[in-house]
C-alpha positions as CSV (number, residue, x, y, z in Angstrom):
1,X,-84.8,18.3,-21.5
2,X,-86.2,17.0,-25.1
3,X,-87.9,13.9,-24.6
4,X,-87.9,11.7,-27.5
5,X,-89.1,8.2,-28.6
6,X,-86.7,6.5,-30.4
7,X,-87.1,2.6,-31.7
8,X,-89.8,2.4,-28.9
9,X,-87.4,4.0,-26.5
10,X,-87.9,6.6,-24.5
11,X,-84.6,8.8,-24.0
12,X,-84.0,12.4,-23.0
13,X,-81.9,15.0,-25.0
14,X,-80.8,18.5,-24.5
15,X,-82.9,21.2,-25.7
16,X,-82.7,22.4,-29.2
17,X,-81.7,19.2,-31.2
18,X,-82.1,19.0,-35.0
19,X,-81.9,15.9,-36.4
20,X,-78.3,15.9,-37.9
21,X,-77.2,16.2,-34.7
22,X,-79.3,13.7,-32.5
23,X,-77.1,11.3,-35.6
24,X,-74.0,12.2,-34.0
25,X,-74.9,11.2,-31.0
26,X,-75.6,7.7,-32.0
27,X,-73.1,4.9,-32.8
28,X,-74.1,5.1,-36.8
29,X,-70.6,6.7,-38.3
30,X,-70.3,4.7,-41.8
31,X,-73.8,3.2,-41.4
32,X,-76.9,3.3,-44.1
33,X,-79.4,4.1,-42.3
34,X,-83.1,6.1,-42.8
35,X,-84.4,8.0,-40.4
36,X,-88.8,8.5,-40.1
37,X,-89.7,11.0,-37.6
38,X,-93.5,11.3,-36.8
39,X,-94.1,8.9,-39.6
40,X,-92.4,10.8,-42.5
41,X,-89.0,10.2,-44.0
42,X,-86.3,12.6,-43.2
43,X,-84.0,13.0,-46.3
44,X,-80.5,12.9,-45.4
45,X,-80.5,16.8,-47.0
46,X,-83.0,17.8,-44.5
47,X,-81.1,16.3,-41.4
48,X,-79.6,19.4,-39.9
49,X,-82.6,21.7,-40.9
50,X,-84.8,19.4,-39.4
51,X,-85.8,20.3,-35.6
52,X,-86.6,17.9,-33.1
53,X,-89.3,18.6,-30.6
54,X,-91.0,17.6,-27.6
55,X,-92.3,14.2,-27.7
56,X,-91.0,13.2,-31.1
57,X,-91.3,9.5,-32.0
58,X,-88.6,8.5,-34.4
59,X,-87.6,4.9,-36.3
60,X,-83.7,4.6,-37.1
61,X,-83.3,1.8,-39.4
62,X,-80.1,0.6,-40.2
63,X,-79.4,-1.2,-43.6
64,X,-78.0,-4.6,-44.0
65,X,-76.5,-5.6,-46.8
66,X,-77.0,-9.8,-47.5
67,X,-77.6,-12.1,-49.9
């Protein structure tokens, strides 16, 4: 199991998870959102080329829109 830290959460994932992926497991169809993994910005180009490992911490930040 991938063991990853997401929003402060702990939550475990099946091996060999990329990024693009670990998305579609989320409820964020429709959604802006950015993703930081280890403290860097993941481009939305770079999700599904972009492996997840081990111990990851990530920050999913969802955009809303207001005035």
């Amino acid at each position: 199991m991938l063991t990853l830290h997401i929003n402060g959460e702990q939550k475990q994932f099946p091996p060999e998870l990329n990024v693009a992926e670990l998305v579609a497991t989320m409820p964020l169809a429709g959604k802006r959102f950015a993703i930081e993994l280890n403290g860097e910005i993941v481009p939305r180009s770079g999700h599904a080329t972009t492996p997840l490992r081990d111990g990851d911490k990530l920050e999913i930040v969802i955009a809303v829109g207001g005035g």
